[in-house]
C-alpha positions as MATLAB code, in Angstrom:
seq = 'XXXXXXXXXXXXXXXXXXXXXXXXXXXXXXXXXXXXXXXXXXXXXXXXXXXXXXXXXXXXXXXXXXXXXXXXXXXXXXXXXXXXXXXXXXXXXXXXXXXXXXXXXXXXXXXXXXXXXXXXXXXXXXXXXXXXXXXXXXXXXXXXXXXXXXXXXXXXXXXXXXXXXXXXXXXXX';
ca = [
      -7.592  -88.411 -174.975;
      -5.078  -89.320 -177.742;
      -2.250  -91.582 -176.292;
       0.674  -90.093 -176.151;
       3.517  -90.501 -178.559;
       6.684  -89.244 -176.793;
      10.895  -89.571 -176.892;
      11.040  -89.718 -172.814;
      14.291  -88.257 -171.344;
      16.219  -90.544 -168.597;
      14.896  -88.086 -166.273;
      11.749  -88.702 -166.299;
      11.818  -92.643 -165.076;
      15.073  -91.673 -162.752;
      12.220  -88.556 -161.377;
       9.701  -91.107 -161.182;
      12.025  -93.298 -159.053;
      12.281  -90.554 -156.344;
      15.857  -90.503 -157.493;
      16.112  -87.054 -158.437;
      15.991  -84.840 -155.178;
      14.947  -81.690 -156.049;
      11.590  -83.213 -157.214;
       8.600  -82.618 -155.085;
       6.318  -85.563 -154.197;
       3.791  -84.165 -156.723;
       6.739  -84.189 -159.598;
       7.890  -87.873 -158.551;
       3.774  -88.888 -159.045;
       3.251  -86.785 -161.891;
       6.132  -88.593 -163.917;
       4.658  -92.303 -162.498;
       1.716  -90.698 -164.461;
       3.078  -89.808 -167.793;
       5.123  -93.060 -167.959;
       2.011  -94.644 -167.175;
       0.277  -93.022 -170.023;
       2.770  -94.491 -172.789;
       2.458  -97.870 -171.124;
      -1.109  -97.596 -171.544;
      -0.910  -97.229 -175.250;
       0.960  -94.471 -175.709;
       4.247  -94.689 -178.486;
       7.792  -93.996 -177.667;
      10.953  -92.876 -180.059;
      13.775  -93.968 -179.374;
      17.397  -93.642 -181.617;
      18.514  -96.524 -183.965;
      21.858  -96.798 -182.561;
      21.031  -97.464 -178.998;
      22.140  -94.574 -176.942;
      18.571  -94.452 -175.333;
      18.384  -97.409 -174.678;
      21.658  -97.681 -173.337;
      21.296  -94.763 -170.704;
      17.664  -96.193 -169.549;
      19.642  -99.325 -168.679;
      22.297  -97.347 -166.916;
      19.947  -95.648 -165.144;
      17.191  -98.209 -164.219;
      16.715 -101.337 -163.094;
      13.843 -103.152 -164.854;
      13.650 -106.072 -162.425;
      15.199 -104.778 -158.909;
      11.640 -103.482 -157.548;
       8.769 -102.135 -158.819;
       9.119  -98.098 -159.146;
       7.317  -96.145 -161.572;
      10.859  -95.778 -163.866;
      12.103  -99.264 -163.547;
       8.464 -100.779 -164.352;
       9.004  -98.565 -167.526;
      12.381  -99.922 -168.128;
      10.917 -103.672 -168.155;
       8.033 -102.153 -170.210;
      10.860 -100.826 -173.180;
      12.456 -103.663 -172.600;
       9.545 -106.095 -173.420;
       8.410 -103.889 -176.668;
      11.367 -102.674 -178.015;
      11.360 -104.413 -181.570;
       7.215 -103.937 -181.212;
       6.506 -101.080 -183.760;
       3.306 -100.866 -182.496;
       5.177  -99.296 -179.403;
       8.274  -98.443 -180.234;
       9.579  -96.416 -182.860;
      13.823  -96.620 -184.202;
      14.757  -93.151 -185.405;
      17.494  -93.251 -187.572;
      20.043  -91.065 -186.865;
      23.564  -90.432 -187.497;
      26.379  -90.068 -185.485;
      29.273  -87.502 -186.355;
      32.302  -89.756 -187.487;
      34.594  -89.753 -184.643;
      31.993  -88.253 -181.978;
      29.245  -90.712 -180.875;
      27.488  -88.285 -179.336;
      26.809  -85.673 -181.879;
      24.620  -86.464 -184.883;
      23.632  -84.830 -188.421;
      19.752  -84.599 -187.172;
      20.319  -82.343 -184.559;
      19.378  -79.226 -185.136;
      22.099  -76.254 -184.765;
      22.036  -74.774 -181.471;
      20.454  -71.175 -181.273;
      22.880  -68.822 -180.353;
      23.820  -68.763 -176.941;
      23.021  -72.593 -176.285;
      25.098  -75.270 -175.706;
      23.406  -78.798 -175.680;
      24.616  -80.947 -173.239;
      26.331  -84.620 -174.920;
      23.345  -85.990 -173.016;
      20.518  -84.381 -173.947;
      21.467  -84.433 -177.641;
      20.264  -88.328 -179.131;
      16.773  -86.965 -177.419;
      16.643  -83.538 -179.425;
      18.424  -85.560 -182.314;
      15.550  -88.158 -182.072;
      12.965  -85.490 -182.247;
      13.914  -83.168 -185.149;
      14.756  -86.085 -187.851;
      11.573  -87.959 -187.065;
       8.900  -86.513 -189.531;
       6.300  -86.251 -186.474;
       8.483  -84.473 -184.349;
       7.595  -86.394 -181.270;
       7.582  -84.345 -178.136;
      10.661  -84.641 -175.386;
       9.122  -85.697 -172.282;
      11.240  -83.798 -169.844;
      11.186  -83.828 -165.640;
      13.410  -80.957 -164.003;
      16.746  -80.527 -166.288;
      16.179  -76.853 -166.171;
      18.422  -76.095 -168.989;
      15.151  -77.193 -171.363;
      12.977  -74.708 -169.619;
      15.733  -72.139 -171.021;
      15.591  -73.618 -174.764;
      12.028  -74.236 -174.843;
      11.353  -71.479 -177.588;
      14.716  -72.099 -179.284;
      13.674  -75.369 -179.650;
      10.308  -74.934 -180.930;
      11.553  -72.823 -183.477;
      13.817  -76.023 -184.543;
      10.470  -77.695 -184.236;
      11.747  -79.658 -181.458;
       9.034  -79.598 -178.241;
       9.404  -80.380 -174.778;
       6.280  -81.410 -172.964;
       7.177  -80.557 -169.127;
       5.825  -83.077 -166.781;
       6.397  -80.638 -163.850;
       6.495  -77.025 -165.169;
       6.026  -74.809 -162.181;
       9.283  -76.779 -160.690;
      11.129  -76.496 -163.655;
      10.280  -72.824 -163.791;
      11.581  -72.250 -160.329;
      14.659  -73.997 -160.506;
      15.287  -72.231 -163.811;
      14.474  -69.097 -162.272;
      16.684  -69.952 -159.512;
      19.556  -71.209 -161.857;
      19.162  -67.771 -163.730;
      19.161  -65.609 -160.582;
      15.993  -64.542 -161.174;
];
């Protein structure tokens, strides 16, 4: 198996944390897993100006205990000027909104992008490997997963049945 190479949303180490509580046990493990797997010689993307890195460390605690996301916290931490490991994307901020930038691809119609999911779909697109968004249970995603594709952004789903439901449920479906 090819080692990953993945931009990983907040959600997956705060999922693999038992932080998130909609997650089922088999989510929390499954994200434990696919951290586990970039650890393991797997690649992550991250922006060049730091808003990834800045919400992991919002959102984690790299030397508090020893939980699947804060293990991968300590892990960014320790490689994150290794390019071996760890990839800079450069990307540009809007002048005069941080949290908007030049690589993201428009929105299809119909789809907003939250501030906070943008430097991960920003991250994606202007990289020339397009590096898939490793994404727990923010169903929103599940509902731009073909959008995004065609902006040859892709989401690899860590727990897709979930996701599906709660987007289903979300939707009123």
């Amino acid at each position: 198996m090819t080692p990953p190479r993945r931009v990983v949303d907040t959600n997956v180490p705060v999922t693999a944390n038992g932080a998130h509580e909609d997650a089922s046990v088999d989510c929390v493990a499954a994200c434990g897993r696919a951290l586990q797997q970039v650890m393991d010689g797997g690649h992550l993307f991250v922006d060049s100006v730091g808003s990834i890195a800045a919400e992991y460390r919002n959102n984690l605690a790299a030397f508090r205990d020893v939980r699947p996301g804060n293990v991968f916290l300590k892990w960014f931490l320790t490689n994150e000027w290794n390019p071996a490991r760890v990839t800079h994307v450069t990307v540009s901020p809007r002048e005069g909104h941080p949290q908007e930038f030049l690589e993201l691809p428009a929105p299809p119609d119909g789809i907003h992008y939250d501030p906070s999911d943008r430097i991960f779909l920003a991250v994606s697109a202007s990289h020339p490997e397009h590096p898939p968004v490793l994404q727990a249970l923010d169903s929103k995603w599940w509902g731009w997963r073909e959008a995004l594709e065609a902006a040859e952004v892709t989401v690899h789903f860590v727990c897709p049945e979930e996701i599906a439901q709660k987007h289903a449920a979300k939707m009123g479906r």
